[in-house]
KOLNUDO-434916 format. One line per field, with one value per residue (C-alpha): residue number from 1; chain; z, x, y. Coordinates in steps of 0.2 Angstrom, whole numbers, plus 5000, padded with zeros to 4 digits. Each point is the difference from the previous one (the first is absolute). Last residue first. Layout:
BEGIN
pos	c(NUM|...)
unit	c(A|...)
zz	c(Z|...)
xx	c(X|...)
yy	c(Y|...)
END
This chain:
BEGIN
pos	c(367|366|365|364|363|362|361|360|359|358|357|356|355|354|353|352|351|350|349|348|347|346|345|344|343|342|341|340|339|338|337|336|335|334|333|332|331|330|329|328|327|326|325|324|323|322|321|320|319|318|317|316|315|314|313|312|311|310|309|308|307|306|305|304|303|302|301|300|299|298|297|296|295|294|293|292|291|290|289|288|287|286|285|284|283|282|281|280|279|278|277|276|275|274|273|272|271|270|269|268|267|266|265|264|263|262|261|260|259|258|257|256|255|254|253|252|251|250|249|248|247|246|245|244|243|242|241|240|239|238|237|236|235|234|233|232|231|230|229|228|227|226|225|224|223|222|221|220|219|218|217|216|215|214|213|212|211|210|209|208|207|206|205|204|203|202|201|200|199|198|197|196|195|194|193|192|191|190|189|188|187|186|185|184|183|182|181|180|179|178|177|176|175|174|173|172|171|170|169|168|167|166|165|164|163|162|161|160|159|158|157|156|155|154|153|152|151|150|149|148|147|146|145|144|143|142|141|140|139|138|137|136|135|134|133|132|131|130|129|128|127|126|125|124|123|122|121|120|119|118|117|116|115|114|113|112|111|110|109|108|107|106|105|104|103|102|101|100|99|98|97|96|95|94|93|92|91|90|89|88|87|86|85|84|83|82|81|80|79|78|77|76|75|74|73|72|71|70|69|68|67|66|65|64|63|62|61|60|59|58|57|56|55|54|53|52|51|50|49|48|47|46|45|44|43|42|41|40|39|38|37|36|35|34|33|32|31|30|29|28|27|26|25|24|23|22|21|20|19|18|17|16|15|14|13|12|11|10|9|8|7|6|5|4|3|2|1)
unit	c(A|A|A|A|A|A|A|A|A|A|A|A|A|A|A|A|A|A|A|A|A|A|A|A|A|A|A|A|A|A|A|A|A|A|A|A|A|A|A|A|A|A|A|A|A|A|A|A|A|A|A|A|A|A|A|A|A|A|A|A|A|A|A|A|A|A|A|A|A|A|A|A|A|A|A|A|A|A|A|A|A|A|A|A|A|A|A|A|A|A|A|A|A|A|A|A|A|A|A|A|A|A|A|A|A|A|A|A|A|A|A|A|A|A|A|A|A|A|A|A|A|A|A|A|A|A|A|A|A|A|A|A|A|A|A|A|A|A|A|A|A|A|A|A|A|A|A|A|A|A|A|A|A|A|A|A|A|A|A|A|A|A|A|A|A|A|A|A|A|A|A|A|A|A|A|A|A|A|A|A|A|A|A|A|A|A|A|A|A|A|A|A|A|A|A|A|A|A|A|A|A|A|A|A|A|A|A|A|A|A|A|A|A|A|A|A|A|A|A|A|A|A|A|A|A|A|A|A|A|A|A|A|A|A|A|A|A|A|A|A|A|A|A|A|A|A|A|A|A|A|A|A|A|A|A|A|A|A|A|A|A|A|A|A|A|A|A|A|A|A|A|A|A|A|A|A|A|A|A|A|A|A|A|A|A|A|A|A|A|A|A|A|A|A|A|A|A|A|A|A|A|A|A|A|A|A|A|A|A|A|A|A|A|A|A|A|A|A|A|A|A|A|A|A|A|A|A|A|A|A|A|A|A|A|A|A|A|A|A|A|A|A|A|A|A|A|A|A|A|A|A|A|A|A|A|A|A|A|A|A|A|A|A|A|A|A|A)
zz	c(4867|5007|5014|4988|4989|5015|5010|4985|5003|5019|4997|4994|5012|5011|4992|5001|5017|5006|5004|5013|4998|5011|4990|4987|5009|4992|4982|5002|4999|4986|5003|4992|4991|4980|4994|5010|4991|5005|4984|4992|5003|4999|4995|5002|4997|5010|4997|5012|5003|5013|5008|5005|5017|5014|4993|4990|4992|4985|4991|4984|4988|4992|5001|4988|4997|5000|4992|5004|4998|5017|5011|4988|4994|5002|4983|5000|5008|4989|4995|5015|5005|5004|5007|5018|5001|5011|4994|4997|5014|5010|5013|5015|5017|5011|5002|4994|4996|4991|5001|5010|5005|4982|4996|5005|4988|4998|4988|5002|5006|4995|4989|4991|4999|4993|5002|4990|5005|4988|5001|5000|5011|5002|5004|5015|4997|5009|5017|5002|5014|5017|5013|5016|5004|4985|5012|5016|4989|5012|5005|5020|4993|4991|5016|5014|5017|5003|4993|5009|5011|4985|5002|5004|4979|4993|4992|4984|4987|4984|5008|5019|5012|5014|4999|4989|5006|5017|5002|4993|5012|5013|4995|5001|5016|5009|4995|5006|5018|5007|4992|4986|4982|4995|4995|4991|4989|4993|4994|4994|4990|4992|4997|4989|4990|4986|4998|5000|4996|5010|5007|5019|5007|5020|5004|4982|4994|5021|4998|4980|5005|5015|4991|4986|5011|5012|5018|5009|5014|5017|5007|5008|4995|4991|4992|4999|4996|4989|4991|4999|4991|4989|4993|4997|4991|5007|4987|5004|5015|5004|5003|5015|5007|4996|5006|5019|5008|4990|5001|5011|4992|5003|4989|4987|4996|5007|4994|4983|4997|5004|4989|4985|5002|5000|4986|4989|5006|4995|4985|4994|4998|5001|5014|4987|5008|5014|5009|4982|5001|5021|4996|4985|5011|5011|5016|5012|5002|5002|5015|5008|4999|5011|4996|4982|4991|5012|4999|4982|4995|5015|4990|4984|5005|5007|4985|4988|5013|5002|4984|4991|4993|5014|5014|4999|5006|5012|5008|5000|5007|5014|5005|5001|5011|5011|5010|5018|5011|5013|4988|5003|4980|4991|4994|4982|4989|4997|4998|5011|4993|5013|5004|5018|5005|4982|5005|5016|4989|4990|5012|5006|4984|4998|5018|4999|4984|5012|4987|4995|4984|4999|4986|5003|4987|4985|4994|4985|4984|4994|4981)
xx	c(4937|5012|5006|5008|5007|5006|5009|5007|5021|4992|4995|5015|5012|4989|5007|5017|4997|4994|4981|4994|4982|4993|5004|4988|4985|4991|5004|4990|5010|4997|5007|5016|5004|4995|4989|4982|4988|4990|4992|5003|5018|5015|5017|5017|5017|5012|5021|5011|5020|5009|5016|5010|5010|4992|4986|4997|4983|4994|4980|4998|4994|4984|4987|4999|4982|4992|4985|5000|5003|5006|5014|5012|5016|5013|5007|5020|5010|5018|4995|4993|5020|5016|4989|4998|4984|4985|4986|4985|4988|4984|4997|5006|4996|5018|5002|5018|5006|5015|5000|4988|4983|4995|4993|4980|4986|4993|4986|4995|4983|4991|4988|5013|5018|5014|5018|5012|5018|5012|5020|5017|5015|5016|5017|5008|5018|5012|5007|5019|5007|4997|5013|4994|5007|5004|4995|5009|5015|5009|5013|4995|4984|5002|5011|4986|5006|4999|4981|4995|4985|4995|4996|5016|5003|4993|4982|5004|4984|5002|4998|4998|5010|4994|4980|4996|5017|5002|4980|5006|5014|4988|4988|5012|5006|4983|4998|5014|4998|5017|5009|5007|5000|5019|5008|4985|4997|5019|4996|4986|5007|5015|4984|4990|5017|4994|4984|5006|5016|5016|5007|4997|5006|4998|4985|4996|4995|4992|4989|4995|4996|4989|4990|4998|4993|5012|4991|5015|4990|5006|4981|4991|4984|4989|5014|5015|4989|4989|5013|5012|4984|4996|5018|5002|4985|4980|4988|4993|5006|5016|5013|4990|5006|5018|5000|4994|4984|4986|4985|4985|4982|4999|5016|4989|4983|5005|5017|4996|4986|5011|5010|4990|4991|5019|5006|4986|5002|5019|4997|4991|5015|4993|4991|4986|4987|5006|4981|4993|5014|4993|4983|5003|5009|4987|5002|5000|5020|5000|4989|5010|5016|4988|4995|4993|4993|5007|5016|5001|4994|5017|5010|4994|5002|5018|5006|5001|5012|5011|5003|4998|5012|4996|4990|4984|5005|5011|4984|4990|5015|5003|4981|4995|5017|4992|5013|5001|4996|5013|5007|5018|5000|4982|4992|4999|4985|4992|5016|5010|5019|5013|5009|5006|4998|5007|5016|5005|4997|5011|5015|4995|5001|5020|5006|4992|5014|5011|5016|4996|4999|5014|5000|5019|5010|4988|4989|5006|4991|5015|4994)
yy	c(4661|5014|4993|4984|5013|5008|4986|4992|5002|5000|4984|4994|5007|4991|4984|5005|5005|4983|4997|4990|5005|5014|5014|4992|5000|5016|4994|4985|4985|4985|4983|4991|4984|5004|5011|5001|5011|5013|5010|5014|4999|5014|4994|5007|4995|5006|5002|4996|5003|4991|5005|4984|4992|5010|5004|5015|5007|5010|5002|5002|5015|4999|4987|4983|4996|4985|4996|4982|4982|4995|4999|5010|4990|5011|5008|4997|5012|5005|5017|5003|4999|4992|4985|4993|4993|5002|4986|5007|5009|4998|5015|4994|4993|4992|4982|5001|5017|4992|4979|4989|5004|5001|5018|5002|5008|5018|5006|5018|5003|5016|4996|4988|5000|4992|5005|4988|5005|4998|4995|5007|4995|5012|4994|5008|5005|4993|5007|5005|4990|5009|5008|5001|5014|5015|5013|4992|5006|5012|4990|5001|5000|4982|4993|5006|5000|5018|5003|4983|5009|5010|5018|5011|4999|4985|5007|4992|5000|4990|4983|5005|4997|5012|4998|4985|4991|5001|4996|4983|5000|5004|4986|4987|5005|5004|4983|4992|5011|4987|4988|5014|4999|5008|4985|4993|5019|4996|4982|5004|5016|4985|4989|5014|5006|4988|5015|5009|5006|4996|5018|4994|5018|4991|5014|5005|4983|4996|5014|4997|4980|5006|5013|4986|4988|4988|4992|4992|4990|5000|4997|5013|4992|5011|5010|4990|4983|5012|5008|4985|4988|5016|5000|4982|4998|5000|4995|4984|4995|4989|5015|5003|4983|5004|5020|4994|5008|4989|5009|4992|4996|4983|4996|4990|5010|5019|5000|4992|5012|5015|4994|4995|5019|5008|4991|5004|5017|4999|4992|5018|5010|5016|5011|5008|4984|4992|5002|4994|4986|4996|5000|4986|4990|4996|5007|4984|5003|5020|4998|4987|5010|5014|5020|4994|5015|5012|4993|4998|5018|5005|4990|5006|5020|4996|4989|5013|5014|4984|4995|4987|4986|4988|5012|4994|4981|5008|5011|4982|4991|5013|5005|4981|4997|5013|5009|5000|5017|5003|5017|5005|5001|5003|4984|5002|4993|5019|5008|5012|5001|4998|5017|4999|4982|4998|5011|4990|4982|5007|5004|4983|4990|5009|4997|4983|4996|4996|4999|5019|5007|5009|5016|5010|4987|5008|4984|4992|5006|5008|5008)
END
């Protein structure tokens, strides 16, 4: 198939004629979101509000974060009262959203802002780059965004816009650079923020992945090479993912008069410094058949419960089996504490682990 561009498609050498036209749409059809600054508005952006929505926004999407932003901001309206939360406060708060390094990363910012830059936000991409958890993406956003600076800001809306707009046929992700480079000539001086978010907007309403809405809609419709050849469809194109292995473990669920015994995950590593129901070692096997007995906590009558319980994360399934024990007596079994029942949706609990309790939610009710 010829991939070039049909001879009648000209992307203009003063790429202002194309940032403009958009620029015209968004003030028409921006999205309105609780972190946004409405076009033609004289209010200023909060930096807080940017990096705390960016933050919630890696790898989730927007209708998830909106409810958690707006938690967050009426739990801690200020930068400085998310930094002298204790961090335990600000995982139970981040409880459900995912990807948990991100909160750690959020609290250790924060801090860091408050304690050595006197509480300002850097406004430049480079010094932003140099907190703990902001990348090269969320540093443009928030320079673009809350700062009006020339930053190329590139997610996954952007990358599928600029793939369909200049028909860049490289999969993803090697064709990242080539997209960067495309979205650079086309980032304005001037309303950098109301740019980036305009293409993002470009591409959840008009561009979507699986949903097309080109025709007499988009602002590019006529200057788009992928349309113009009728595949924007098959833009970006994608190298075919691998399967996800699948991890298997147990889950030791102890209770006793209506406590259930919880203890802390390692700071470091998956779900770090998130509450959990003590479990074995998840390992990637073929099958059950393949899962060696875990080593229970203590010497018990322990009872393995039907069924299992299945999550995904972003690189494995995981399978879980739990193995139940009901004491007389309370008695401490390794590092950990006991929580009554009542409390326990105001731990820090990741999905997988509440998957765990719900598994047992009624044999637990009915005691």
């Amino acid at each position: 198939m010829d991939t070039r561009p049909p001879s009648h498609i000209q992307h203009p050498q003063d790429t202002s004629e194309l940032s403009d036209r958009l620029l015209g749409w968004y003030d028409v059809n921006a999205r309105k979101l609780p972190w946004r600054i409405a076009p033609g508005s004289d209010q200023t952006p909060d930096p807080y509000h940017i990096w705390l929505s960016e933050i919630m926004l890696q790898q989730t999407t927007v209708v998830t974060v909106i409810p958690y932003f707006e938690k967050f901001l009426a739990k801690w309206p200020t930068l400085d009262d998310l930094a002298h939360e204790e961090l335990d406060q600000i995982l139970a708060a981040w409880a459900g959203l995912g990807y948990y390094a991100r909160a750690r990363n959020l609290h250790k910012c924060a801090r860091y802002i408050i304690d050595e830059m006197q509480g300002i936000f850097p406004n430049n991409e480079q010094d932003l780059r140099q907190l703990p958890g902001i990348g090269p993406y969320t540093a443009a956003a928030i320079a673009a965004i809350a700062f009006g600076r020339q930053a190329t800001v590139m997610d996954g809306n952007i990358e599928r816009v600029m793939a369909r707009m200049f028909n860049v046929t490289t999969p993803l992700p090697e064709a990242k650079p080539e997209l960067k480079q495309w979205a650079e000539r086309l980032t304005p001086p001037h309303r950098a923020g109301d740019y980036a978010q305009a293409v993002m907007d470009l591409g959840a309403d008009i561009c979507g992945p699986r949903i097309l809405k080109c025709t007499g809609r988009c602002p590019w419709e006529k200057n788009c090479a992928a349309n113009a050849l009728s595949i924007a469809d098959q833009l970006p194109a994608r190298k075919p993912r691998k399967a996800k292995p699948t991890r298997r473990g147990y889950a030791f669920w102890a209770e006793y008069n209506g406590h259930l015994w919880l203890c802390k995950r390692p700071e470091n590593g998956l779900l770090g410094g998130m509450m959990e129901v003590p479990s074995s070692d998840w390992l990637e096997t073929p099958d059950w058949g393949a899962v060696p007995m875990p080593q229970i906590p203590i010497i018990a009558n322990w009872t393995e419960t039907p069924g299992m319980v299945r999550h995904s994360f972003t690189h494995f399934h995981l399978e879980i089996k739990v193995i139940r024990l009901e004491l007389l007596d309370m008695i401490d079994l390794q590092e950990g504490n006991w929580f009554p029942f009542g409390q326990i949706d105001d731990l820090a609990l990741p999905t997988i682990m509440l998957k765990i309790i719900n598994h047992l939610k009624e044999p637990v009710l009915d005691l």
